[in-house]
C-alpha positions as CSV (number, residue, x, y, z in Angstrom):
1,X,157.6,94.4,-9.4
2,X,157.7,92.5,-13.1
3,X,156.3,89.9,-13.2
4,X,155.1,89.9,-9.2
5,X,151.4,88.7,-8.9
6,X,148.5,89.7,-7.2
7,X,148.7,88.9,-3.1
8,X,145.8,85.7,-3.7
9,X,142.4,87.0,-2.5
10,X,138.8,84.7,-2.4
11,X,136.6,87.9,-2.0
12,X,138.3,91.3,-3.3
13,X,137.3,94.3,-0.9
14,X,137.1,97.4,-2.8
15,X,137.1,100.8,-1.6
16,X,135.6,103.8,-3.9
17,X,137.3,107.6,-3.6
18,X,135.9,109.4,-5.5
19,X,131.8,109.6,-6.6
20,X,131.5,112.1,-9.4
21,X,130.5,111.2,-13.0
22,X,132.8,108.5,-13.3
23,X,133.0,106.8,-9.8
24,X,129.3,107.3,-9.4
25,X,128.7,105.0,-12.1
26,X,131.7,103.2,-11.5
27,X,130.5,101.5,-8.5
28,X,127.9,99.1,-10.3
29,X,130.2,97.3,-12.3
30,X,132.5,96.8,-9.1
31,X,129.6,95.1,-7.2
32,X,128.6,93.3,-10.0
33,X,131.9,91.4,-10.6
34,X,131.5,87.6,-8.8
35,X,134.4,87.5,-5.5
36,X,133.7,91.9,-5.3
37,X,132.7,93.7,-2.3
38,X,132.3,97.4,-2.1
39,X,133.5,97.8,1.8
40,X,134.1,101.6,1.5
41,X,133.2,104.2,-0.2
42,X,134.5,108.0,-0.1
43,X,133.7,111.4,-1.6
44,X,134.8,115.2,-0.4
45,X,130.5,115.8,-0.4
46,X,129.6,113.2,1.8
47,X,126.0,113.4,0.1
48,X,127.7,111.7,-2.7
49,X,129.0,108.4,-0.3
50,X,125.6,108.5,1.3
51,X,123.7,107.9,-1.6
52,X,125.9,105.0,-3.4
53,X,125.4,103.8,0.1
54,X,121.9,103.6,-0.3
55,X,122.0,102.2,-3.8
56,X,124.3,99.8,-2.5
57,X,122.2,98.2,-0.2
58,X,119.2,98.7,-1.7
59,X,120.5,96.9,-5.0
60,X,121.0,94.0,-2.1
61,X,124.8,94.4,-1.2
62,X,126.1,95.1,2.5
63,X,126.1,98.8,2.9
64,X,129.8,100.2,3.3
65,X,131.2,102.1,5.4
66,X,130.9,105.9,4.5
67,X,133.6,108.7,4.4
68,X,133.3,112.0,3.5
69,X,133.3,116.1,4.3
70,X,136.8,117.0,3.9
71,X,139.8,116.6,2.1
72,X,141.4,113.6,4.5
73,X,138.3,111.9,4.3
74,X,140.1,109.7,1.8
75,X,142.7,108.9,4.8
76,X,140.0,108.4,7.2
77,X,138.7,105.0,5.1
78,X,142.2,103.8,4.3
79,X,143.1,103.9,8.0
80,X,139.7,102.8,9.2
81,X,138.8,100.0,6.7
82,X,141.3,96.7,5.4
83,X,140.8,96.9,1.7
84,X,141.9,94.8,-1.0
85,X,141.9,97.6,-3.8
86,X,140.8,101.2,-4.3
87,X,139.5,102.7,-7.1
88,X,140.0,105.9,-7.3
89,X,138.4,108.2,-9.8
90,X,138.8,112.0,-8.1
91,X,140.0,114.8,-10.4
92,X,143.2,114.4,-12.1
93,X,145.6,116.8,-10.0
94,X,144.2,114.3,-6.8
95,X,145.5,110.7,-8.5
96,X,148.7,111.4,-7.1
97,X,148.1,111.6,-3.7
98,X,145.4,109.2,-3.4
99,X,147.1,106.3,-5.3
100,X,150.1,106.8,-2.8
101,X,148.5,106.4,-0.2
102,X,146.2,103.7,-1.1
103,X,149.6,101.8,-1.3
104,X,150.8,103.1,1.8
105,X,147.7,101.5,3.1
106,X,148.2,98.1,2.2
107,X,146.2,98.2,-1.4
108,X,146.5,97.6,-4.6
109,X,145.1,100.8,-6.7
110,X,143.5,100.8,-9.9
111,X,143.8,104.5,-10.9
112,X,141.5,106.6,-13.8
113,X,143.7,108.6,-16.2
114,X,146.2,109.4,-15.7
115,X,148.1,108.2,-12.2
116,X,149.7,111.2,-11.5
117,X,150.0,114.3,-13.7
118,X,153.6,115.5,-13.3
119,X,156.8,113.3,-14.5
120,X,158.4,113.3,-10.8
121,X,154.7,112.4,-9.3
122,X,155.1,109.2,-11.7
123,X,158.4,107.8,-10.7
124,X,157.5,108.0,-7.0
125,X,154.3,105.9,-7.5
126,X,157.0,103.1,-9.3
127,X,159.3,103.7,-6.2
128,X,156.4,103.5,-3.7
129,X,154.8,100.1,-5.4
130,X,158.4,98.8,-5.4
131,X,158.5,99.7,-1.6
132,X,155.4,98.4,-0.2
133,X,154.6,95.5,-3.0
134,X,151.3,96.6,-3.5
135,X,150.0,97.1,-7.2
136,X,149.6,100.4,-8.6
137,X,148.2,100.7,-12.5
138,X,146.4,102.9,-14.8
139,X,142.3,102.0,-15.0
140,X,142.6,102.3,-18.8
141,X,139.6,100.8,-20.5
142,X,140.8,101.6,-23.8
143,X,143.4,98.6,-23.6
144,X,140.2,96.0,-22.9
145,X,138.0,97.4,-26.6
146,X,137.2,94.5,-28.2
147,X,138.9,96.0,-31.4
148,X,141.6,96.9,-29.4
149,X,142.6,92.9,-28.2
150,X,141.9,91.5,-31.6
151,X,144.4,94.2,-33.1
152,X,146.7,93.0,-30.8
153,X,146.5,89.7,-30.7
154,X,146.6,89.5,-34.8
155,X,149.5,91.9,-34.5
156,X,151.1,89.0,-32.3
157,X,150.6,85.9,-34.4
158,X,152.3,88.1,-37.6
159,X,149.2,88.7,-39.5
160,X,151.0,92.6,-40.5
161,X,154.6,91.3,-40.8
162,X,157.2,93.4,-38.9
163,X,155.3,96.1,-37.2
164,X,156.5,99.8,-38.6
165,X,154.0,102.3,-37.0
166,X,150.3,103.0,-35.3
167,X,148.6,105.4,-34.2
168,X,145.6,105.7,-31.1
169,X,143.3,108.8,-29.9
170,X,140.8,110.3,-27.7
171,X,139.3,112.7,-30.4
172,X,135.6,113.4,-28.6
173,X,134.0,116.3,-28.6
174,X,133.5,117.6,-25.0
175,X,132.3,121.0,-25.5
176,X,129.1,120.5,-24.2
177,X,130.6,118.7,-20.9
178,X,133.5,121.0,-20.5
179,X,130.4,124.2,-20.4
180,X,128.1,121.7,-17.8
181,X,128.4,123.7,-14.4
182,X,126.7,120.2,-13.3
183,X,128.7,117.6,-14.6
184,X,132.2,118.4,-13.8
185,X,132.4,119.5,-10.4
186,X,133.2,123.3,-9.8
187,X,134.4,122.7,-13.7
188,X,137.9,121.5,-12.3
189,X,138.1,119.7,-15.9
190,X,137.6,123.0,-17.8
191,X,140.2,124.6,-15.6
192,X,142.5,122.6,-16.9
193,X,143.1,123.8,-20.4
194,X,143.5,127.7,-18.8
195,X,146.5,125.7,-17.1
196,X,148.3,123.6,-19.5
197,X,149.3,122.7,-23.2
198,X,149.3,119.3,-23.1
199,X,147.9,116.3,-24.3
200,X,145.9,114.9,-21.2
201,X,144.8,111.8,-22.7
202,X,147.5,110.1,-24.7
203,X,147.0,106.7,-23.0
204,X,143.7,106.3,-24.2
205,X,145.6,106.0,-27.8
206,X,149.0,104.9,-26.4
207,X,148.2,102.0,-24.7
208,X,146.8,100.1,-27.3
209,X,149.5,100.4,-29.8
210,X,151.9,99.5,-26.8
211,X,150.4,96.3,-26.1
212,X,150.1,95.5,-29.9
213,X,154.3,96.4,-29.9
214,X,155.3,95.1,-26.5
215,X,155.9,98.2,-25.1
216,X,158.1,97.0,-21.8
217,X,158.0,93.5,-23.0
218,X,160.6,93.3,-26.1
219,X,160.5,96.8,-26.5
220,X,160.3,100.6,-25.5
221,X,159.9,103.9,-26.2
222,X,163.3,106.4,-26.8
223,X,161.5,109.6,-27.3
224,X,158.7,112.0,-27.7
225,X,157.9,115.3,-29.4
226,X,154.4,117.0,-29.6
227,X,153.0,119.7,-31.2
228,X,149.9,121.8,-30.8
229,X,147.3,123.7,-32.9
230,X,146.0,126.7,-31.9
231,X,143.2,127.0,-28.7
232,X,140.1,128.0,-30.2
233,X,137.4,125.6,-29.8
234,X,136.8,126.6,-26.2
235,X,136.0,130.1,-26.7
236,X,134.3,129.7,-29.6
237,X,132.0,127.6,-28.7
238,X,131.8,129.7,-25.4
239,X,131.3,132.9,-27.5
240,X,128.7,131.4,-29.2
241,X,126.2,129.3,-26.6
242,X,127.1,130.9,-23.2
243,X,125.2,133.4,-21.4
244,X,127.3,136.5,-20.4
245,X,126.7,135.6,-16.6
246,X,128.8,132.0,-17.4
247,X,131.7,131.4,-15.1
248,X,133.6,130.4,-18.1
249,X,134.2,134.1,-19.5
250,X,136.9,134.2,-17.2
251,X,138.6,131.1,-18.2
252,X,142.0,132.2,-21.4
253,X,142.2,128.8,-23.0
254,X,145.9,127.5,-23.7
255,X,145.5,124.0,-24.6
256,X,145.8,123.2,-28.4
257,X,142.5,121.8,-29.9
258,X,144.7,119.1,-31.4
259,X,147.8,118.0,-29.3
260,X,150.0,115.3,-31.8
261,X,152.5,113.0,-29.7
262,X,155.2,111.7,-32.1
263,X,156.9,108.4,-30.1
264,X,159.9,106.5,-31.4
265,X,161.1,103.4,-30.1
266,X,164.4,101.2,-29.1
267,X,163.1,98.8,-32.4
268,X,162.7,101.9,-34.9
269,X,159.0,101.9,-34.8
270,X,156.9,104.7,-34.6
271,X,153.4,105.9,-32.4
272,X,151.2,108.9,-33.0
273,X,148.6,109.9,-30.9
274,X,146.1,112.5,-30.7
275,X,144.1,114.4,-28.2
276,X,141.2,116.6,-29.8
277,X,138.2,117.1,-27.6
278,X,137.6,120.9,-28.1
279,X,136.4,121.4,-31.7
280,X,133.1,119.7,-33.7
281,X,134.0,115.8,-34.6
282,X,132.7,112.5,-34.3
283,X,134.3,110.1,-31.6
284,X,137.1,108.1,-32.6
285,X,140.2,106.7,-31.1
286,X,142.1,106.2,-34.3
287,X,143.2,102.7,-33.4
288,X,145.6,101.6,-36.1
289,X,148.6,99.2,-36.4
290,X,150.9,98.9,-40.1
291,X,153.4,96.6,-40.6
292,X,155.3,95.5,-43.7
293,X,152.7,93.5,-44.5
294,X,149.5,95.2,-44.1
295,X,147.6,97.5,-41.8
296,X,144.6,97.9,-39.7
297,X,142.1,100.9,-39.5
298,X,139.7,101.5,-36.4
299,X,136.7,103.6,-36.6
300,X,136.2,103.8,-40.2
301,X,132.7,102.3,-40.2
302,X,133.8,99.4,-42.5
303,X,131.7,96.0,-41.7
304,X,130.0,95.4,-38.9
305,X,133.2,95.9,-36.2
306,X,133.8,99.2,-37.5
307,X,137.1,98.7,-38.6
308,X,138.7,97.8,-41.9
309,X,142.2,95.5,-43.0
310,X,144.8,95.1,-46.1
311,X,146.8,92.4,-45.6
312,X,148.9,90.5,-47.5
313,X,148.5,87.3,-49.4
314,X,144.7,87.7,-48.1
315,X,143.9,91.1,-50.1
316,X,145.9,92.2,-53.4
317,X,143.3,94.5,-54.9
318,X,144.4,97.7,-53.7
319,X,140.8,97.7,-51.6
320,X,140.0,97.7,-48.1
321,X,138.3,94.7,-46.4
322,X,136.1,94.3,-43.7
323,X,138.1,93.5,-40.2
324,X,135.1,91.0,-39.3
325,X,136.5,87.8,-40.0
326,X,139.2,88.6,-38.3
327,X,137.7,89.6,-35.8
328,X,136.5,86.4,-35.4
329,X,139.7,84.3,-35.5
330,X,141.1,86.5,-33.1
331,X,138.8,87.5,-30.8
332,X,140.1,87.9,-27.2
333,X,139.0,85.0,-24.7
334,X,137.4,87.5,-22.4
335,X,135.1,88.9,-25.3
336,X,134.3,85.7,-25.4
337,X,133.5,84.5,-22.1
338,X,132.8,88.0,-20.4
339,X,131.5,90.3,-23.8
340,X,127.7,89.7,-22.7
341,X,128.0,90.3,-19.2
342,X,130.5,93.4,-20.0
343,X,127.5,95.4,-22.1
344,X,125.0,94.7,-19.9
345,X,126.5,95.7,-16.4
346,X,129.5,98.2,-17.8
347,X,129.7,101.3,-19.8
348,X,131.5,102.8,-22.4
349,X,129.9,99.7,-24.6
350,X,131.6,97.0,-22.1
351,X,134.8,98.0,-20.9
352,X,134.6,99.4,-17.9
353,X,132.7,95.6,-17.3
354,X,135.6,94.0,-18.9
355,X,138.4,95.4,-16.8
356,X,137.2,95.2,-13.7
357,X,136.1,91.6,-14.2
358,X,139.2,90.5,-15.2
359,X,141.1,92.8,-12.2
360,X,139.1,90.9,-9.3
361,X,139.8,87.6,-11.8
362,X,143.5,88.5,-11.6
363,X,143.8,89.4,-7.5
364,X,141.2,86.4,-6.5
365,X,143.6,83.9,-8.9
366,X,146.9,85.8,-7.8
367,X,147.8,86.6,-11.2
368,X,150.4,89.1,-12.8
369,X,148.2,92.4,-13.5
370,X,147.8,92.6,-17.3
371,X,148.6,96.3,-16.8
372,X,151.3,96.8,-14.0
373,X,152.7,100.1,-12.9
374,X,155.5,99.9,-15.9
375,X,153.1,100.6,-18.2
376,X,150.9,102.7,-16.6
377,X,153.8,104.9,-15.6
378,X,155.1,104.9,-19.7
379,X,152.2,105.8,-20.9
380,X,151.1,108.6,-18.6
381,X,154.5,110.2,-18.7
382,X,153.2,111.5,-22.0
383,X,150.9,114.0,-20.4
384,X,153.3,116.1,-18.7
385,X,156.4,116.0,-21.7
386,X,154.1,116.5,-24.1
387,X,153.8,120.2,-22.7
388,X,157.7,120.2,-21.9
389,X,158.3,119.3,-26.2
390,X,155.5,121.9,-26.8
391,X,157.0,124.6,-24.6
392,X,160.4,123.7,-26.6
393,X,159.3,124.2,-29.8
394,X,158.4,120.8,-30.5
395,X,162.0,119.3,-29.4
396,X,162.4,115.7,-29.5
397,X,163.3,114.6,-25.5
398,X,164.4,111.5,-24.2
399,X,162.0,109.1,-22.9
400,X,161.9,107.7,-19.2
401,X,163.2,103.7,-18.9
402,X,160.8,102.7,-16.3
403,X,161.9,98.9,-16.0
404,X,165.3,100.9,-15.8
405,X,166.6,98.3,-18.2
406,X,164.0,95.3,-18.3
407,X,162.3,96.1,-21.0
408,X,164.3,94.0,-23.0
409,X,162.6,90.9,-21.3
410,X,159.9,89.3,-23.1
411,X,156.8,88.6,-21.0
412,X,152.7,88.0,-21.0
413,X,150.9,91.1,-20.8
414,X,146.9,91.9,-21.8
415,X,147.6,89.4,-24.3
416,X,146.9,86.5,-21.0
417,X,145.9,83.0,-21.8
418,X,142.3,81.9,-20.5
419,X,141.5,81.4,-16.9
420,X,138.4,80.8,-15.0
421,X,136.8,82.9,-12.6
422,X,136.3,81.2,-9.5
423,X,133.0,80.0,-7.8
């Protein structure tokens, strides 16, 4: 599926599974992209479908169709309703199933982190997209940050030489979450890190660093090996605000308050991400790219973009410079054209906005996805090796070929030329 584009859609039906924290909010941005149409929407507490329903049509949209009050709800709407694409935004151990069948169904699926959560999971969503010639990929935001595209598309046109290393994140502190009975449904998130040592979000800092290296596209990625610190944060901070009646005081944490992915690739280069989202820090995604002629720095609260640059012939003083007029040189054409619209209709400061705009752009166009299943399935398989190297001591294991040898071809990613949406 390189290289295949979107079936060519004028309106793109969407349907929702999922309508928790992040599918209840998700839904806005979806019917607020020009060519979208919510036609289905789907949660295990039918409540839940009910009342994006409602908001739905009272926000002036067609209602959709509801499903919901059991576990093949989910089923129920992709046999009932013709859908272009399905988000799906369940808890992670679910992603698996639903994005399978979703393509089963005749959709494309745009899937929140990760796809699926085991290595074998991962290579049958690649065999299953190859089968029914649907589009699978990995809803990663991260990949549209406005930083992020500038970073990348500097990193293209040479500005830091030959690229050596970089380095992404998801360092948040998520204590407060991972303790809300409320906000993570029967705490399935919490349960998590009684379960496994691994680092659950290494996409969030791994797929921004890929598309600055051409991960899949010129490139690839040999090996991994991770390491974890010890898991404390969690039951410190349980010992310390929870009252003795908590549900949590059964939970033995075994996660690693920092989980550290070492990658290598085919071209010698190195990526290091981080997961820390258990101990007291301010949010950062690390966000950095070094070549042999300078390096970038995200999150540093330098200059107005909140990143800093050293490159070379432009700095020589041994002192960091602000990233903004870079920023402005290479500023990604959908910041450009979309960046307003993405902060007022889409969270996490605009892109949520930006990706779905530009997915509905890409199926209503019938263009290549900027993020196809290659990717997705590279940079989720992460998740479960990082726990297979941490089990191991830290061992340095071989990394899955995807393409299964096409990496080697070079070829447009997120890093698209400009197109129009259309009326």
């Amino acid at each position: 599926m390189i290289g295949v584009p979107f079936a060519q859609r004028d309106t793109v039906r969407i349907g929702l599974i999922g309508l928790g924290q992040r599918g209840g909010t998700m839904w806005q941005g979806w019917a607020a992209v020009p060519g979208a149409r919510i036609d289905a929407v789907c949660d295990i507490r039918a409540d839940r479908a009910t009342k994006v329903a409602d908001q739905l049509e009272d926000d002036g949209h067609d209602r959709p169709r509801e499903f919901g009050g059991s576990e093949g709800s989910f089923q129920d709407m992709l046999d009932e309703v013709k859908l272009d694409l399905v988000y799906i935004a369940t808890p992670w151990e679910f992603h698996y199933a639903h994005g399978k069948a979703a393509l089963e169904a005749g959709a494309n699926a745009a899937v929140e982190l990760p796809i699926a959560t085991e290595l074998d999971e991962i290579w049958d969503l690649v065999g299953t997209v190859e089968k029914t010639r649907n589009h699978l990929f990995l809803s990663e935001n991260c990949c549209y940050g406005r930083n992020e595209l500038a970073m990348m598309r500097a990193a293209h046109a040479g500005v830091f030489g030959d690229l050596s290393d970089g380095a992404g994140g998801y360092c948040h502190d998520l204590r407060p979450l991972l303790f809300d009975e409320d906000y993570y449904t029967d705490h399935w998130r919490r349960t998590w890190h009684t379960k496994h040592n691994r680092s659950f979000y290494a996409m969030h800092g791994l797929g921004p660093v890929a598309n600055a290296m051409d991960i899949n596209r010129g490139d690839r990625i040999t090996t991994i090996s991770a390491q974890a610190s010890a898991a404390r944060g969690l039951a410190d901070y349980r010992k310390r605000f929870m009252p003795a009646d908590h549900p949590s005081w059964n939970d033995t944490y075994v996660t690693g308050d920092l989980v550290t992915c070492l990658h290598e690739t085919e071209k010698g280069r190195s990526i290091r991400t981080e997961l820390n989202t258990t101990t007291a820090r301010p949010y950062s995604r690390i966000n950095s790219i070094q070549g042999t002629r300078g390096l970038f720095e995200d999150y540093v609260g330098t200059g107005d973009s909140g990143a800093r640059i050293y490159v070379e012939p432009d700095h020589g003083d041994d002192a960091w410079h602000s990233f903004d007029p870079f920023l402005e040189e290479f500023d990604h054409w959908l910041w450009k054209e979309v960046g307003d619209d993405a902060e007022a209709n889409g969270g996490h400061g605009g892109i949520d906005y930006l990706l779905q705009w530009r997915t509905v752009q890409s199926i209503r166009l019938g263009l290549v996805p900027d993020i196809d299943v290659y990717d997705s399935a590279t940079w989720c398989a992460a998740v479960p090796m990082s726990e297979m190297s941490i089990e191991q001591g830290g061992a340095t294991l071989e990394y899955p070929d995807f393409t299964r040898g096409r990496w080697s071809e070079l070829r447009q990613g997120i890093d698209s030329k400009q197109k129009e949406m259309p009326k």
